[in-house]
N, C-alpha and C positions, 0 to 999 in steps of 0.2 A: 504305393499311394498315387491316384492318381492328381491330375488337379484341373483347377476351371478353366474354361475360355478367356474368361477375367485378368486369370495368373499367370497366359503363357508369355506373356510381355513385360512379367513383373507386374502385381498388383500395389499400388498406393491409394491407400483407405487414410481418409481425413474425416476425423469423429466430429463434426459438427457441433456435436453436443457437449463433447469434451472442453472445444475452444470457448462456449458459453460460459462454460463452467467458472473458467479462466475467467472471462471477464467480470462475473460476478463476485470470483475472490477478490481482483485486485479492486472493483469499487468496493466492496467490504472492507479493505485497509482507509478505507480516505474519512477524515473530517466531513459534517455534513454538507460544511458547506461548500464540497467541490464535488465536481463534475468527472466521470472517468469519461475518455474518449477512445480513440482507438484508431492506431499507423495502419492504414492497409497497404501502404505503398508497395512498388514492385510484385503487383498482384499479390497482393495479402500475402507478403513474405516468400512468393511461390506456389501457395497453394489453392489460389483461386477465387479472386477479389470478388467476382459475381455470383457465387458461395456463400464465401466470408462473409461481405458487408450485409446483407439481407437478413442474415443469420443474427449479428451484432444491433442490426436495429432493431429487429423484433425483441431482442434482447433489451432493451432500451438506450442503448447508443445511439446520440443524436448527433455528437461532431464526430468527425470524420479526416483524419489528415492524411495526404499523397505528395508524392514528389515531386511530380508534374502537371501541367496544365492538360496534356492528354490525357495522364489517369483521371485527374478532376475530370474533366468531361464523359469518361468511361463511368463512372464513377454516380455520377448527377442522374444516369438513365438509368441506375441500378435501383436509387432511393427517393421513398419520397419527397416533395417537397421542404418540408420539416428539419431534414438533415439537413448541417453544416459540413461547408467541404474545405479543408482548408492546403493551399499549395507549398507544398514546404520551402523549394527551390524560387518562390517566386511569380514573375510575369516577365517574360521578353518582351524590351521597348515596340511598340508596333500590339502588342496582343492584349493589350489593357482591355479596349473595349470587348473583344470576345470570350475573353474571360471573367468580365463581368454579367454578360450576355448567359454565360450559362450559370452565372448563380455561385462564384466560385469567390471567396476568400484568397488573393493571394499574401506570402507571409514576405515582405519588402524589408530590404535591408539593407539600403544606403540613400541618403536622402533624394538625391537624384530620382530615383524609384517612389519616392512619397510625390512629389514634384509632378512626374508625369502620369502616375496613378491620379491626382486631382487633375490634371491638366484634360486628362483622354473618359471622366468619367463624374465630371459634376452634375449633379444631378440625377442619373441614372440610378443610384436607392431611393430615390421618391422622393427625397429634398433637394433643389436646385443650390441649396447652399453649401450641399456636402460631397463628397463623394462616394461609391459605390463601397462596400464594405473592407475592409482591408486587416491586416495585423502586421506589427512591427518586430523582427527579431534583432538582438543586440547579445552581443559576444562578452559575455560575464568569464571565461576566461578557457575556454577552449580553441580558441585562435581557427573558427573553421568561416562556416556559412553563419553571416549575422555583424551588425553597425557596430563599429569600435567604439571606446569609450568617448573619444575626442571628437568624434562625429558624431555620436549622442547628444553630447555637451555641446556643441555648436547648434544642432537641430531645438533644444531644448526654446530658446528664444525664440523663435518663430512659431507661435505661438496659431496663428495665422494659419498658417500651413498645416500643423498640429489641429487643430479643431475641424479644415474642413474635410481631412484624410478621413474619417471616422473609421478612427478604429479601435476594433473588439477585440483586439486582441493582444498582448504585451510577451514577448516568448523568448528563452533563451535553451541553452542546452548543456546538461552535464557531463562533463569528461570522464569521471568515474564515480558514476554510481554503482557503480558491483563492486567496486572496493569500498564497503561501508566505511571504514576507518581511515579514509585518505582525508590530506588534510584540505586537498583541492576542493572538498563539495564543501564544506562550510566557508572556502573563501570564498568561492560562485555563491553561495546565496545571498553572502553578504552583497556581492557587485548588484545580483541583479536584487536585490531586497532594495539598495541604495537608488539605483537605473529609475524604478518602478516607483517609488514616493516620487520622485523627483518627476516623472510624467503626469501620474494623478492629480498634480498639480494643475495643469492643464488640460487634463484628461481625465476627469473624474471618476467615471463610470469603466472605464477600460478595466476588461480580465486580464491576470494574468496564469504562467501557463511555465512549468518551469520541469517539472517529473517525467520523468523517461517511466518504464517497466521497473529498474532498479531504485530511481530514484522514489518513487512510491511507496518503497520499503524503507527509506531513512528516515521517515517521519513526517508527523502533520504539518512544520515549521518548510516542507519541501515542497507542498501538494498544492499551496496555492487556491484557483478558481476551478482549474480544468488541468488533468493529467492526461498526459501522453501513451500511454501502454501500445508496445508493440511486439516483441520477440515474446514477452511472457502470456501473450494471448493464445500462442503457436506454441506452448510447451517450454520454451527456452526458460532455465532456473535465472527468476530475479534476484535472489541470493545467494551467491555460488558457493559458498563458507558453510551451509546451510543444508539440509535434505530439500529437495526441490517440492513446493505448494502449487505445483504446477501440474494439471492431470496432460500426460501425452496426447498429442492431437493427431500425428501422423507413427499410420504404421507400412511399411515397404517389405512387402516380399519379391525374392527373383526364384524364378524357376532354373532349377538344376540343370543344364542340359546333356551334362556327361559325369559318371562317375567311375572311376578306376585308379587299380593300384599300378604304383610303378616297383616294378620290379628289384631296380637298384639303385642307390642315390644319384640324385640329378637335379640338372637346374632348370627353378620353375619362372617361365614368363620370360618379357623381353630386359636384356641385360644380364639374364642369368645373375640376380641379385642373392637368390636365396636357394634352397639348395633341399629337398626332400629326400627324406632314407629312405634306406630298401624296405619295402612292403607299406609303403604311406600310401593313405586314400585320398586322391584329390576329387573333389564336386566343382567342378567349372559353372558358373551359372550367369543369365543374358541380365547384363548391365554393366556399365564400364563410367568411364570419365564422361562420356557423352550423355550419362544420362544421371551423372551430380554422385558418381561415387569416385571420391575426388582419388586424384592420384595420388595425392598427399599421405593417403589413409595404405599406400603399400607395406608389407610385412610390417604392419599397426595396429590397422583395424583386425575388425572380428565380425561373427555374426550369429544366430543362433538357427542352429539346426532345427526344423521343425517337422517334428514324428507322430504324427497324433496329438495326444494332450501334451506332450513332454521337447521341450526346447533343449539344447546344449550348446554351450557355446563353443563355436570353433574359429579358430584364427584365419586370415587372410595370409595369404602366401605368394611370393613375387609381387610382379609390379600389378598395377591395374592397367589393364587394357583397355581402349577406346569400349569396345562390347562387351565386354566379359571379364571377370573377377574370380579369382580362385581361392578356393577356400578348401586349406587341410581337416578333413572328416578323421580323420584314423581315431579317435575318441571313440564316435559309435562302434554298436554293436554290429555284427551283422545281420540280425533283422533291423535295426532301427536303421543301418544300408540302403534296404531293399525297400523300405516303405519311402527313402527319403527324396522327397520330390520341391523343395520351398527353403531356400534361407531367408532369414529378416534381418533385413543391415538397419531398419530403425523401428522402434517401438518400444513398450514398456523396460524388456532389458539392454535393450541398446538405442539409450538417448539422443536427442541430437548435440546435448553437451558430451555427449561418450565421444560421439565420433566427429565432432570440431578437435577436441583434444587429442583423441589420435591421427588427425592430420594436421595436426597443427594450428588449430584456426578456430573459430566459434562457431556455435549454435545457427547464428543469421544466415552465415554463408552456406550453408550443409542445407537449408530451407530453400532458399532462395536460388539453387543451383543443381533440385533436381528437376531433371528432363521433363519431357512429356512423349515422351515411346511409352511411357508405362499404362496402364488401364486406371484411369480415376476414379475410384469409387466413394461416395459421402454418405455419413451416418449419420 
């Protein structure tokens, strides 16, 4: 078999339409009255934010959340007007006004930061009484990025401050939303359920914004104004207890570059970890750590043989190599040998939750950590 131009570098095909797909199921889960949005951060999870996001608008995604003030501005030249772009991490003191400048939401999370957001930007949304648009994040009990309760509670009074921040936005984050049954997400919503009367108070009109990907799935009482979806737009299972409602959006082939038996048992890879019999097939093929096939996934992972119409799975053996990854064949035939020119380390039968778990690790990171030696192709 032979194979394309495309494939000799490893082909990674990202189904464009797939990810729609995605998005449409998870706004089909919501109450009408919220809004889905959609993480692109870290270049849409890895896979190509100036892709991604264009895709997701036309889709009808109008907000838009990134981690950074750069993505936002990467981000801003991608989409229309129309779109909301919201900063997750923030604004660095000194960068209020140019982040206002390009149109950007940053998400502020200690009073300090409400403070100098009004101080570096009154007036610049078109009312001189207010300041440029902003949102609040506050720590319902994941102890990460977001205002403690007792910084809440002192902010609350200043009421002043509070009105002329205008902000759209009210957001916290859940700890475990893929464990439906933990008891942590009903105490989070109670905090931030509590956090959020107690603003509208003063704040009327403020969204809020409290659903992850997983969180979406635990119900309307989760979903709020505006939800967050990000791993499950990118295929990641929102309910992992569950068969995955998620169509695959990435598929990865690597080209074979050697195949042959060894003759008598021996040790395969660096550290001589694992150990191949006599007359084993190994297919060596180009991609390694360097280009997001983690080390983690050594004699763990797998991958499936592809022969024609017919796939088979074969396991990974030794360690992973910076370039290269091997993978025991002695399953096939030998004509399915001789045609075999393509293994796929992800796609329909090897998810990116397959192969988080056989390295130890999730779905996000397996996205977010392959290369770019590979040939990108979009559908």
């Amino acid at each position: 078999m032979t194979i394309s131009e495309q494939e000799r570098e490893g082909l990674l095909t990202i189904d464009l339409g797939a990810l729609v797909d995605n998005y449409r199921w998870l706004r089909g889960q919501l109450r009408s009255a919220s809004e889905c949005g959609a993480v692109v951060k870290a270049d849409a999870y890895g896979l190509g934010v100036a892709q991604v996001a264009p895709a997701l608008f036309t889709a009808g995604c109008r907000s838009f959340f990134v981690a950074t003030q750069r993505e936002g501005e990467q981000l801003r030249s991608l989409l229309p007007p129309e779109a909301t772009i919201y900063v997750l991490t923030g604004v660095r003191p000194g960068c209020e006004q140019a982040c206002a400048q390009a149109g950007l939401i940053p998400v502020l999370v200690t009073t300090a930061q409400v403070q100098r957001w009004c101080d570096f930007t009154m007036g610049m949304g078109g009312d001189a009484s207010l300041a440029a648009p902003a949102a609040l994040k506050v720590d319902s009990g994941m102890t990460r990025l977001g205002m403690g309760g007792e910084e809440f509670a002192a902010l609350l009074p200043q009421t002043g401050l509070l009105r002329r921040a205008n902000l759209q936005l009210f957001l916290s984050h859940l700890a475990c939303a893929d464990e439906a049954d933990h008891a942590q997400n009903v105490r989070q919503l109670q905090v931030f359920s509590g956090m959020l009367t107690q603003l509208r108070k003063v704040c009327p009109q403020v969204r809020a914004s409290f659903a992850n990907s997983a969180g979406i799935c635990l119900g309307e009482e989760f979903q709020f104004d505006l939800v967050r979806p990000g791993s499950a737009l990118y295929g990641v299972n929102p309910v992992p207890a569950q068969p995955n409602p998620m169509r695959p959006v990435v598929n990865l082939r690597l080209p074979v570059l050697q195949l042959r038996q060894v003759s008598s048992d021996c040790a395969v890879g660096y550290g001589a970890t694992q150990t191949a019999v006599a007359g084993s097939w190994l297919a060596v093929v180009r991609g390694g750590y360097a280009d997001g096939i983690l080390r983690a996934q050594s004699g763990r992972g797998y991958g499936m043989a592809v022969v024609g119409n017919e796939a088979v799975r074969v396991p990974m053996l030794g360690r992973v190599s910076m370039d290269t990854t091997i993978f025991d064949v002695s399953a096939l035939s030998e004509t399915q040998r001789s045609q075999l020119a393509l293994i796929e380390v992800l796609g329909a039968s090897v998810t990116v939750d397959d192969v988080g778990t056989a390295a130890g690790t999730i779905g996000y990171e397996i996205l977010t950590s392959l290369g770019h030696r590979y040939c990108r192709q979009y559908c």
